[in-house]
Residue frames as qw, qx, qy, qz and C-alpha x, y, z in Angstrom:
[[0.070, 0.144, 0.952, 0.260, 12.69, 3.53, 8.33],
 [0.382, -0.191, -0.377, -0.821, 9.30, 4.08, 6.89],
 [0.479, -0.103, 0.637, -0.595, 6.26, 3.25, 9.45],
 [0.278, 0.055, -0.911, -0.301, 4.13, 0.23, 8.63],
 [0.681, -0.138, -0.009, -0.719, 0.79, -1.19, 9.26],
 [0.113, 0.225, -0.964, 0.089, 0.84, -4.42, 10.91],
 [0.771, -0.172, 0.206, -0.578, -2.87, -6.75, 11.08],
 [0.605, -0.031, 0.785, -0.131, -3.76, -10.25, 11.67],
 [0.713, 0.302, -0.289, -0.563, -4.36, -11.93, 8.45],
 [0.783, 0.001, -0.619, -0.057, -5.56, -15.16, 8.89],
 [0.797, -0.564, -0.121, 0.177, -3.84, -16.33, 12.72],
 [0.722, -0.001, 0.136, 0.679, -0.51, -14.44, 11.88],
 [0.130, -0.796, 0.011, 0.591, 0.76, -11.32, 12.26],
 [0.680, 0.383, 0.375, 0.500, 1.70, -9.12, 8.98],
 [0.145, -0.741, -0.081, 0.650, 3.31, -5.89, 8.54],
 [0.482, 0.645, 0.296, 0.514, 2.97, -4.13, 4.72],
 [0.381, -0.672, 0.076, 0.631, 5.42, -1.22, 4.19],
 [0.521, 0.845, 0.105, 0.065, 5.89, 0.69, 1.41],
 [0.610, -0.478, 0.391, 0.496, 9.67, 0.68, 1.38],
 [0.013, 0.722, -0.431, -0.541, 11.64, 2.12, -1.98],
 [0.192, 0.010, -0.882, -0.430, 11.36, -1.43, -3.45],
 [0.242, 0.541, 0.738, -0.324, 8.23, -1.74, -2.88],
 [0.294, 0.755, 0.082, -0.580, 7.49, 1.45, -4.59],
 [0.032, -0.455, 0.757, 0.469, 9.82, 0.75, -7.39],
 [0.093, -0.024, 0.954, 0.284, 8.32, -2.91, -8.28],
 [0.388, 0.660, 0.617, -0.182, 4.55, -1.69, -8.13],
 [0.318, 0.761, -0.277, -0.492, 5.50, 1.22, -11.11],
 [0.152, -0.206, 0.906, 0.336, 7.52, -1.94, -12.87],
 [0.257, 0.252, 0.933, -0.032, 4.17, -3.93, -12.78],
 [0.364, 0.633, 0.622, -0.283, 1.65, -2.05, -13.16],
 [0.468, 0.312, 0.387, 0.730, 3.52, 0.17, -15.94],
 [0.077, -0.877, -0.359, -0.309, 2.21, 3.44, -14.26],
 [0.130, 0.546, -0.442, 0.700, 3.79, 6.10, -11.48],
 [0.329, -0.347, -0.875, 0.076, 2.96, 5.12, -7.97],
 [0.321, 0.260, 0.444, -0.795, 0.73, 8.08, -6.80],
 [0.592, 0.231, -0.398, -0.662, -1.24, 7.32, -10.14],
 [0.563, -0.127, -0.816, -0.027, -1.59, 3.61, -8.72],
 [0.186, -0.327, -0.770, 0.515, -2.89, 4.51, -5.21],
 [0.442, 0.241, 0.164, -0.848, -5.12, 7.29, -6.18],
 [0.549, 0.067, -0.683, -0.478, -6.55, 4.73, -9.00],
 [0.188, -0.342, -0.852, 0.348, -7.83, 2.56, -5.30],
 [0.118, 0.292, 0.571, -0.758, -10.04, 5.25, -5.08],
 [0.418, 0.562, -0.162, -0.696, -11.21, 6.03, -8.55],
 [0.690, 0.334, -0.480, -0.427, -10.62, 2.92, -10.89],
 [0.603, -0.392, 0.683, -0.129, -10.81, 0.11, -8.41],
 [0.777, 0.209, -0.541, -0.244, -9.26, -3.09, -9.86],
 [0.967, -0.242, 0.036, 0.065, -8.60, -6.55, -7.91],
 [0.812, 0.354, -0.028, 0.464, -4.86, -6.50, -9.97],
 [0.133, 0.720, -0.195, 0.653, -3.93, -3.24, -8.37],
 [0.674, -0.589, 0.083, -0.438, -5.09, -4.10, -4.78],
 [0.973, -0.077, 0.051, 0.211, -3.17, -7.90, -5.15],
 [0.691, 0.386, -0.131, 0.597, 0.22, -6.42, -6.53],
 [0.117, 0.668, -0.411, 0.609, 0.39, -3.73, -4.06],
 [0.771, -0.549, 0.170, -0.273, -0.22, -6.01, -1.29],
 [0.935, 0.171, -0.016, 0.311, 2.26, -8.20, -2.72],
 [0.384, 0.664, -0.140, 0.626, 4.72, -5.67, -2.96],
 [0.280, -0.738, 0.216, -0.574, 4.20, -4.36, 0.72],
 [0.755, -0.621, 0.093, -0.191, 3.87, -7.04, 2.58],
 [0.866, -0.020, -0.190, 0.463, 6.59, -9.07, 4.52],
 [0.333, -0.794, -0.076, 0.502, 7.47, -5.74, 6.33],
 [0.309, 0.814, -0.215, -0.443, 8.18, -4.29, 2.23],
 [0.257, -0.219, 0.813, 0.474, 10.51, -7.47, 1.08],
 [0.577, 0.317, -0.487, -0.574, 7.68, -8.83, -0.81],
 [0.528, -0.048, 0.837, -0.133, 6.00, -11.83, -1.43],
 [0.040, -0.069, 0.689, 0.720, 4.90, -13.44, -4.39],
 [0.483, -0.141, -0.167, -0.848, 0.88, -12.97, -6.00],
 [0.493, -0.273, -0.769, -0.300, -0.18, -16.08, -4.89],
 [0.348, -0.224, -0.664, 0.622, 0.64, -15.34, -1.05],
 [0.179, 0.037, 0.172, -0.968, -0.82, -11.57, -1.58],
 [0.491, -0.167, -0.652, -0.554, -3.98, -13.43, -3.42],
 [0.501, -0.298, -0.742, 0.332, -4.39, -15.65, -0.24],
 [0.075, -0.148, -0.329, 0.930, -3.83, -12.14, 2.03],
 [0.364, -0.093, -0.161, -0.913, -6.66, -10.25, -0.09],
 [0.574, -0.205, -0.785, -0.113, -8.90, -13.94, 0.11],
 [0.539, -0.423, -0.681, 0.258, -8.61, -13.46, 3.48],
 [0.113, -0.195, -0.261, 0.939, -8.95, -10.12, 4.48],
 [0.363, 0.683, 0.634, -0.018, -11.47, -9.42, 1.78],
 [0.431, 0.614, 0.341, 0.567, -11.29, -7.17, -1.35],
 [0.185, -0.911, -0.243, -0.278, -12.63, -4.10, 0.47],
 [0.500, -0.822, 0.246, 0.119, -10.40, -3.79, 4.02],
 [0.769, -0.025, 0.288, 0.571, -7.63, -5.10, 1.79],
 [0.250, 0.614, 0.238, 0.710, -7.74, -1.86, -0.45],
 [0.360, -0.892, -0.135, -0.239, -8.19, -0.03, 2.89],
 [0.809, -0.426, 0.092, 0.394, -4.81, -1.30, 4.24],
 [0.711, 0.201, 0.295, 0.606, -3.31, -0.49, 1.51],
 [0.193, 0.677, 0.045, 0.709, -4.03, 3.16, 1.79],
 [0.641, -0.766, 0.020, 0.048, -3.41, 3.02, 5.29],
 [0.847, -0.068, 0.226, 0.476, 0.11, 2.02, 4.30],
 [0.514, 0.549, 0.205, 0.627, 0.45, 4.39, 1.70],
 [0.261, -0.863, 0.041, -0.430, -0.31, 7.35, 4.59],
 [0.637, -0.693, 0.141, 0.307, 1.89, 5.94, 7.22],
 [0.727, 0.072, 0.220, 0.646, 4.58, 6.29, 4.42],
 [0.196, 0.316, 0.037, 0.928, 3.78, 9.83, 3.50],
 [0.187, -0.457, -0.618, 0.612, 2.31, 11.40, 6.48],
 [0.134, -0.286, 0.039, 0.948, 2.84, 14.49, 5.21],
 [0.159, -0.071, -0.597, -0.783, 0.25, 14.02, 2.21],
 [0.322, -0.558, -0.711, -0.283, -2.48, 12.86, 3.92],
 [0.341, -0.627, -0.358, 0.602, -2.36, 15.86, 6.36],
 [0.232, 0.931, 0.210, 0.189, -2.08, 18.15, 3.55],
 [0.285, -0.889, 0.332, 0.138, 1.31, 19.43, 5.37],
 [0.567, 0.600, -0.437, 0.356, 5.21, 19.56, 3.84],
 [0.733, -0.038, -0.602, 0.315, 7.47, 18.45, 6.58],
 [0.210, 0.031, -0.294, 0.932, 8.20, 21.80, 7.93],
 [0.105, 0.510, 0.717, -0.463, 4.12, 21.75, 8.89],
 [0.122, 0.313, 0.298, -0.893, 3.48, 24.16, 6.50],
 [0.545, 0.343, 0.693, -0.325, 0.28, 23.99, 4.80],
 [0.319, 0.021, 0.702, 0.636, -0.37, 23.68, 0.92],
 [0.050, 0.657, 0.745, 0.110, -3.81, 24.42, 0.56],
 [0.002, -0.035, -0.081, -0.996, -5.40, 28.24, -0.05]]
C-alpha cells in the first residue's frame, strides 16, 4: 500500500493518500495528467487544484466530497494545505523526489 501523511485537521486525525483512485479522479476533474496537476502547486497555484486534490486524498485515498476538502483547506489554511499535498504526492513516489529509480540508481548527469 502506498504511504500516507496523516495531520490533525481541526481535533481529528486525517490521513490523505494518493491511492490509484485518487490519482485517476484528480486527471477526471481537473481534465489534465496528474504530474501536470502537482507540479502546477508549484508554478500556477490555484485554490481549485489544492481543494480537489485534497478531496481526492483524503479519507486515507477513498475520498470525500469538496465541501469536506473545502472545510480541510479552511482549516489548515491555503498554504500548509498545498504543502500536504506535496508531501503526499512524495510519500507516494519516493523515488521522484530523491531523484532515484527504485533500483537507487540516479537520473541526473
Amino acid at each position: 500500500m502506498l504511504s500516507g501523511v496523516t495531520v490533525e485537521v481541526g481535533e481529528a486525525s486525517e490521513t490523505f493518500r494518493l491511492t490509484t483512485r485518487a490519482m485517476m479522479a484528480v486527471e477526471d476533474q481537473l481534465g489534465r495528467g496528474l504530474i501536470d496537476a502537482v507540479q502546477s502547486l508549484q508554478s500556477d497555484f490555484r485554490v481549485g487544484t489544492v481543494v480537489r486534490l485534497i478531496a481526492e486524498c483524503a479519507n486515507d485515498g477513498a475520498g470525500v466530497d469538496l465541501r469536506r476538502a473545502q472545510e480541510m483547506v479552511d482549516t489548515l489554511g491555503l498554504g500548509p494545505a498545498g504543502d500536504l499535498m506535496t508531501k503526499v504526492v512524495e510519500k507516494a513516489f519516493p523515488e521522484a523526489s530523491t531523484g532515484k529509480n527504485r533500483n537507487g540508481a540516479g537520473r541526473s548527469k
